[in-house]
C-alpha atoms as a printed R data frame, in Angstrom:
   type eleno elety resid chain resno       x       y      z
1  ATOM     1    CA   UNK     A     1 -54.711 -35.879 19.165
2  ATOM     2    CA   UNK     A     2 -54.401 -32.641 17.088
3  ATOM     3    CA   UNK     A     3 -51.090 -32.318 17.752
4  ATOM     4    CA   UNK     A     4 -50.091 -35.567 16.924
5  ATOM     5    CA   UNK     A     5 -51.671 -35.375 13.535
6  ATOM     6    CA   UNK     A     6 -49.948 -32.188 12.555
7  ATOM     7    CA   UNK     A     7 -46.480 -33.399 13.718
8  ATOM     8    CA   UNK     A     8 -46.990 -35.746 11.187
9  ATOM     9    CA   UNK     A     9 -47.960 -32.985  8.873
10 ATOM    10    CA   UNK     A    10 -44.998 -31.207  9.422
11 ATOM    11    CA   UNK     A    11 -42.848 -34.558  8.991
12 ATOM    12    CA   UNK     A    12 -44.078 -35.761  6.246
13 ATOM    13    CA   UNK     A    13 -45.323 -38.881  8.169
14 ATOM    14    CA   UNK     A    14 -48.460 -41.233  7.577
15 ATOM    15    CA   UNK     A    15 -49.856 -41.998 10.957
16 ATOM    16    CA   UNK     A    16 -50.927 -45.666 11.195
17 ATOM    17    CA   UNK     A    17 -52.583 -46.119 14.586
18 ATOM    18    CA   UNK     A    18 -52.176 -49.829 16.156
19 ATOM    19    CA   UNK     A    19 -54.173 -48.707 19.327
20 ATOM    20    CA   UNK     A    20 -55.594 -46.428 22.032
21 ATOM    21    CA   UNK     A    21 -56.968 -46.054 25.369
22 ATOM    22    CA   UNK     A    22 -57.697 -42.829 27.066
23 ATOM    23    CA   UNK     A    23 -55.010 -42.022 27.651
24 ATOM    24    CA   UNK     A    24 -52.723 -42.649 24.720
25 ATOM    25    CA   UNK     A    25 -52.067 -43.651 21.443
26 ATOM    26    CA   UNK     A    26 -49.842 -46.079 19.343
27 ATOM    27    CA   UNK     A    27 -48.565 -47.240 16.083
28 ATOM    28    CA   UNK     A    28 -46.285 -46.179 13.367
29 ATOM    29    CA   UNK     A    29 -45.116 -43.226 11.594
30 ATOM    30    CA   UNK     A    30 -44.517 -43.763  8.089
31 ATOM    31    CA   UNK     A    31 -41.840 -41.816  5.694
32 ATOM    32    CA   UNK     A    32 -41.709 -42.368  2.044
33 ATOM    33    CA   UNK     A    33 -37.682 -42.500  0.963
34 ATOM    34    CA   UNK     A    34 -37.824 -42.839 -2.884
35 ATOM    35    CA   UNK     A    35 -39.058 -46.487 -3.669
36 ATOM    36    CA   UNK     A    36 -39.650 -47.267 -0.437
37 ATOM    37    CA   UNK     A    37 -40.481 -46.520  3.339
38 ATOM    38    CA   UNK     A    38 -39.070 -46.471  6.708
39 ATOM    39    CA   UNK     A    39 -41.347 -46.584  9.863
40 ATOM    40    CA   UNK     A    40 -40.802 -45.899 13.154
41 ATOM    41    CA   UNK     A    41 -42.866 -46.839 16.272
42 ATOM    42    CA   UNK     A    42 -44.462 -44.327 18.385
43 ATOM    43    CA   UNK     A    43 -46.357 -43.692 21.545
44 ATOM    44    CA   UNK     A    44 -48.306 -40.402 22.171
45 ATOM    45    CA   UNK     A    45 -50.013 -39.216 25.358
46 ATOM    46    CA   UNK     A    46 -52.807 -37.577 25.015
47 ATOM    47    CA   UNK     A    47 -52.712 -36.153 28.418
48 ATOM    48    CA   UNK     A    48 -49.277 -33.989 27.991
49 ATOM    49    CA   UNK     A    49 -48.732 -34.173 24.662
50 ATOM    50    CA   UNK     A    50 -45.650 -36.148 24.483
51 ATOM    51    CA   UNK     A    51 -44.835 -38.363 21.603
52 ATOM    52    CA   UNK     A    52 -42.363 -41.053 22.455
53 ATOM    53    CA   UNK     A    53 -40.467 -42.120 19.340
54 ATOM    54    CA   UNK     A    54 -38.582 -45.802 19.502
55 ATOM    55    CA   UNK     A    55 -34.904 -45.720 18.063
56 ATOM    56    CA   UNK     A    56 -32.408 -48.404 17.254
57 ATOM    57    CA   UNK     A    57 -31.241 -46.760 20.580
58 ATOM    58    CA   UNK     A    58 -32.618 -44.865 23.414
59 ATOM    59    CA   UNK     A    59 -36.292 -43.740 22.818
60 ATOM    60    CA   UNK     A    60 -36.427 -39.865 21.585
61 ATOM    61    CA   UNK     A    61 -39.328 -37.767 24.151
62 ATOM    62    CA   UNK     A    62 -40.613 -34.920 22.320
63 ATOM    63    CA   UNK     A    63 -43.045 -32.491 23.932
64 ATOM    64    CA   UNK     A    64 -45.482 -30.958 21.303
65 ATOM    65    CA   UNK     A    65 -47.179 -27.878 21.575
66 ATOM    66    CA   UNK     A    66 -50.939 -27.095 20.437
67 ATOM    67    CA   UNK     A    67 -49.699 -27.153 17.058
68 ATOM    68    CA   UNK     A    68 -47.532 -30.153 16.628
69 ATOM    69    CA   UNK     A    69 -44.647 -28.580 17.494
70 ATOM    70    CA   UNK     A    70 -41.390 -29.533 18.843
71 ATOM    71    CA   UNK     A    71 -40.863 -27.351 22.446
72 ATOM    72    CA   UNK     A    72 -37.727 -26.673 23.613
């Protein structure tokens, strides 16, 4: 879950957790925007390190490395 935890770091995120197996995790990411704050849904496996992010569209796969990063 470390990398998961310093996406949000580097977003600038509150993680709010809604649940978790073994495999996975889900819940919210949080953003403050001046007087208020946007969330967005989320769904990370801990097995590859993919976060799934919900959109008003298609969902947005991001593969993380060890670090919370964004691979190509």
């Amino acid at each position: 879950m470390k990398p998961l935890v310093y996406y949000c770091r580097w977003q600038g995120a509150v993680l709010r957790l809604r649940g978790r197996d073994e495999t996975a995790v889900w819940g919210q990411l949080v953003f403050a925007e001046e007087n208020s704050e946007r969330s967005q849904e989320f769904h990370f496996d801990l097995r590859t390190n993919i976060i799934t992010l919900q959109t008003a569209g298609e969902p947005t796969i991001i593969k993380l490395d060890d670090m919370g990063v964004a691979k190509a």
